[in-house]
N, C-alpha and C positions, 0 to 999 in steps of 0.2 A: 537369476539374481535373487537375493534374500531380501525380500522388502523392508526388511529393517533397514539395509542401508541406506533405502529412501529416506527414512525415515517413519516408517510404520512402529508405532511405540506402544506400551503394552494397553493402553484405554482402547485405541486401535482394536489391535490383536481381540479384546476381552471382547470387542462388539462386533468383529466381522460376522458372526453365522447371525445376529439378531437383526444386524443392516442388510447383508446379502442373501441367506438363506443358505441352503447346501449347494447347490447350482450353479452361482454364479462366482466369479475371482473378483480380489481386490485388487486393482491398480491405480497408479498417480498419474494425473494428467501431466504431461509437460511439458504441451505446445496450445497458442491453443491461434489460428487463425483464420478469421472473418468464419465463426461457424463451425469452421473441421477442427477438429481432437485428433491427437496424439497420446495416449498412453502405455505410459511402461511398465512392466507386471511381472511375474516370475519367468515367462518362457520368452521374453526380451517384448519387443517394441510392436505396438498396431494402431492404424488411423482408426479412429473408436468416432460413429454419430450419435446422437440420440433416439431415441427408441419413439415412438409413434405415442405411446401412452404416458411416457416420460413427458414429453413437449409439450401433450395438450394437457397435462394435469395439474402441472406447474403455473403459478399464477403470477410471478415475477422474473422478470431476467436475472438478478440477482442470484435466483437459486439453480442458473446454468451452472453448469462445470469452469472454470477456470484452474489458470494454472496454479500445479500446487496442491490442488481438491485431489481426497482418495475419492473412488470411486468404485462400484459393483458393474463387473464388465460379464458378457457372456461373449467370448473371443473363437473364433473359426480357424479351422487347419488349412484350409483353401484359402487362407491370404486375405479373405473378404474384410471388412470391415468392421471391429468389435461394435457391440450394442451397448451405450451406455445405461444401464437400469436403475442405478440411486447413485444419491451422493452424499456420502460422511456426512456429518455434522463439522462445523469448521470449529478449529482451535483457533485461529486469529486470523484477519481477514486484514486485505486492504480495497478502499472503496472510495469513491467522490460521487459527486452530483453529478448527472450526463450534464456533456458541456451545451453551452447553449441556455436555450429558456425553459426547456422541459424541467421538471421536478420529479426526479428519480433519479434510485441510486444506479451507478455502474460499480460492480466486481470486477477486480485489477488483480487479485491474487491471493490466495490461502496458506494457510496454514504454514507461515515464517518464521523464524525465530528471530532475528535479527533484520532492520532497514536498513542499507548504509545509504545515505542522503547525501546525493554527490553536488558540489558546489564549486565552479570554478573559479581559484582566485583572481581571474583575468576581469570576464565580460560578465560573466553569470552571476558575479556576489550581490545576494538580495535580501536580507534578515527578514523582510515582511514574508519575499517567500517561503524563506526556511520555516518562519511560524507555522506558513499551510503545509507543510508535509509533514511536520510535527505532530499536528494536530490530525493530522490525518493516520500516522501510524498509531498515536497512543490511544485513538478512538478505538483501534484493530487490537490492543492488548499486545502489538511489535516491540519487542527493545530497539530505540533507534540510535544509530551512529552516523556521527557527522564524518563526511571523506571532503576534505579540501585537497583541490587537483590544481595541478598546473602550477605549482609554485617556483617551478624554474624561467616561472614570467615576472615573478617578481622580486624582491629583493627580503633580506628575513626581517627587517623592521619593518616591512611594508607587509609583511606574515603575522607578524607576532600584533601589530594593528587591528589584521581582521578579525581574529581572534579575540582582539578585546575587545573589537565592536560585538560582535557573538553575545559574549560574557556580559556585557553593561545589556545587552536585552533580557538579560535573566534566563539566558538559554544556558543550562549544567551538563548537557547531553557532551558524551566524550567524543573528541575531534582527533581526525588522522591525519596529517598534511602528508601530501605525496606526490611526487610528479612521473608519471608515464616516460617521461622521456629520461631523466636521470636515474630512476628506480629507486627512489629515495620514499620510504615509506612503503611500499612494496611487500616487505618482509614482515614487516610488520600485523600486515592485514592478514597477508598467509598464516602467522601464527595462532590468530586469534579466530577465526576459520575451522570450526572442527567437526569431526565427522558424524555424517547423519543428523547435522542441524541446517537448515533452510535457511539462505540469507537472498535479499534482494539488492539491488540498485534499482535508486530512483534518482530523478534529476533531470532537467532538458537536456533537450536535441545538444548534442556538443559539446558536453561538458566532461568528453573522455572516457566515456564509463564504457564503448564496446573495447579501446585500450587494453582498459582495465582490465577486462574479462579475457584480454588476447595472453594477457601478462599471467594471468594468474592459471587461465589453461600451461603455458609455457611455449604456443605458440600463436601463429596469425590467423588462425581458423577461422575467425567471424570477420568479415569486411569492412573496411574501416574506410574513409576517404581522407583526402588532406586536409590539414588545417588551416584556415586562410590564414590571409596576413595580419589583419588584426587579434590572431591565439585564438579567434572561435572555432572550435570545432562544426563538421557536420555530420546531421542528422545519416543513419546508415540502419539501426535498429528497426525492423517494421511490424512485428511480431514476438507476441509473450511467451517464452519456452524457458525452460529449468535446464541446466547442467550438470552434471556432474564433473567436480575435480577429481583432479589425480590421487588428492588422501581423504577424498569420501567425504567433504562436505560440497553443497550442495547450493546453486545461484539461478536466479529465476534475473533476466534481464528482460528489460521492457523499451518499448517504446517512451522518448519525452514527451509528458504531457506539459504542454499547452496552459489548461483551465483546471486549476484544484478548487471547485467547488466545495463549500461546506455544507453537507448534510446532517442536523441530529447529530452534531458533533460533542455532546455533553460530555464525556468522559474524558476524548481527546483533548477538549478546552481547558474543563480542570487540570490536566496531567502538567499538559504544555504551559499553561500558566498560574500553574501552581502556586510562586511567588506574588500573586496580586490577589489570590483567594485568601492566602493567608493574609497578608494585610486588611483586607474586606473584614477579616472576623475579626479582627483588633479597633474597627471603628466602634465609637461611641455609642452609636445611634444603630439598630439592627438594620434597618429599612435604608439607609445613611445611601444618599446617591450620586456620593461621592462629588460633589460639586464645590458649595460652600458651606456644606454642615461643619457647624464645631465636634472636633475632634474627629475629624476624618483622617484615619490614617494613608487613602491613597495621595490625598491634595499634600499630604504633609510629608509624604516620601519623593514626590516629584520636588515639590519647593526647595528639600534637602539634599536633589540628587542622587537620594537613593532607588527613586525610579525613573525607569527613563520615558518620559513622555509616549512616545512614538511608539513603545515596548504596549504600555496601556491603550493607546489610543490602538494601536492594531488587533488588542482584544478585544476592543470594544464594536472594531468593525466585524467581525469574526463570529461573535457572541448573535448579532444582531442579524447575518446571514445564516447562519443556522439556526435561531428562530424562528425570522423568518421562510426558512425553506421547509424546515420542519411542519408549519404550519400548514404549508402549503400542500407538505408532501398528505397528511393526515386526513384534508379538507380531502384530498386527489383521490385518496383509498378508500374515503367514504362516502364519493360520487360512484364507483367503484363496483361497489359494494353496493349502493342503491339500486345502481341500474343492474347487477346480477337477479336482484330478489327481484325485479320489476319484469326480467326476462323469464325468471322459471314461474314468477304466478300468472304470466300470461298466458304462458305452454299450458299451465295445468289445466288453466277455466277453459283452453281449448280443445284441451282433451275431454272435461265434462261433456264438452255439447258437442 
């Protein structure tokens, strides 16, 4: 295979011998579960682990291989298992906070060009959620699209509704409406699908997306289960792996997450609520905390309804978790970091005597 079609582009190409050396091959991760690798490379397909000096040199989970990540592989003719030995630098990431109480990040997947952000117009419609995946791709530098599914559950005024609900939160991100069962909207995503570019589904458990991917392969390959009786789908995805279509562009499907933590989300937050930064820099007051200062332009575009309370009030919860995790995560890596230097000058003084 030519790893352009992966997607290997010419930054790529110009830095393979400076990242692998002469020795080793580039390949793309494409699976990746509980630990094992799968990567695909010029002479086809090998389950690929990490290398003994790769794992203990590495000082975060983060800079594991995930799917999507090129990689420097040294691969075997006897079937055995490639050695994963570096990994690229990424072009754009997706990431959240591990779920739970811990304060660190988890890696969801590399180097995408495109999110499509699946939302069912049945059970799943949740604009607070679609904030967190928003903010969550534009933190990774992803172009994101909106995919509204299921719309053969509802009626088109009861469509064209959720759509404005969307729109009055100051979300401008472009929306696909489509239903799996009518194939309405369907053709549409196919065209816009092009080859050698990365795209993802994200979304919860049921919200149609392995369908999706059954429709857009053009057959049932991947497992799908019934849908109950209230139009929720279920969960069937267990494991992060990339595909290839039929005209060379390219789908990493995931598992529903659950918990979108926000971590260190500063670029994503600006992105995603771009229209309430700009009104920020039109108040009166620089420091202005937007409460009851004169001439506050936030207090004075909710009053007027050109903003919509809830749209703000969920930046402001947003803003405030990634603050505060940030903080936490910073205080985390430089207990971290203490107790490293506290472990090698004990080695040393042990070594004088």
């Amino acid at each position: 295979m030519d790893m352009t079609d992966l997607g290997l582009d010419k930054w790529l190409k110009d830095h393979t011998r400076e990242l692998c050396g002469s020795k080793y091959s580039v390949a793309r991760v494409i699976a990746v579960d509980r630990g094992r690798y799968t990567v695909k490379h010029e002479e086809g397909e090998n389950h690929a682990i990490l290398t003994g000096k790769f794992f203990h040199t590495t000082e975060s989970a983060i800079d594991f291989p995930c799917v999507g990540d090129w990689v420097c592989i040294d691969y075997h003719d006897d079937g055995s298992p490639a050695n994963i030995q570096n990994v690229f630098p990424r072009k754009t990431f997706l990431r959240r906070k591990v779920a739970g109480n811990d304060i660190e990040y988890q890696m969801i997947a590399a180097n995408i060009d495109v999110a499509l952000i699946v939302l069912s117009c049945h059970f799943d419609f949740n604009i607070r959620r679609l904030e967190r995946y928003l903010v969550m791709v534009n933190d990774g530098y992803i172009e994101p699209i909106i995919l509204l599914t299921k719309t053969d559950l509802v009626s088109p005024d009861e469509l064209e509704q959720l759509i404005a609900a969307i729109r009055s939160a100051g979300i401008e991100t472009e929306i696909i409406a489509l239903s799996n069962v009518t194939g309405s909207g369907i053709e549409k995503i196919q065209e816009m699908m092009l080859p050698r570019k990365t795209y993802c589904l994200l979304g919860s458990s049921g919200v149609g997306k392995t369908t999706l991917i059954n429709r857009l392969i053009g057959n049932s390959e991947l497992a799908t289960k019934a849908v109950s009786g209230t139009g929720e789908g279920r969960h069937t995805t267990t494991r992060r792996h990339l595909i290839v279509l039929e005209k060379g562009a390219m789908l990493i499907d995931m598992p529903g997450m659950r918990e979108l933590g926000v971590l260190s989300a500063g670029k994503g937050l600006d992105d995603s609520f771009a229209d309430i930064l700009e009104l920020t820099e039109k108040c009166h007051f620089a420091d202005c905390g937007h409460t009851n200062e004169p001439g506050c332009e936030i207090q004075a575009a909710i009053k007027n309804g050109e903003l919509n309370p809830e749209h703000y009030q969920s930046y402001l919860k947003l803003k405030k978790e990634s603050d505060f995790n940030e903080m936490s995560f910073a205080d985390k890596r430089k207990k971290g970091k203490d107790l490293s230097r506290l472990i090698k000058t004990t080695k040393k003084n042990k070594n004088k005597h």
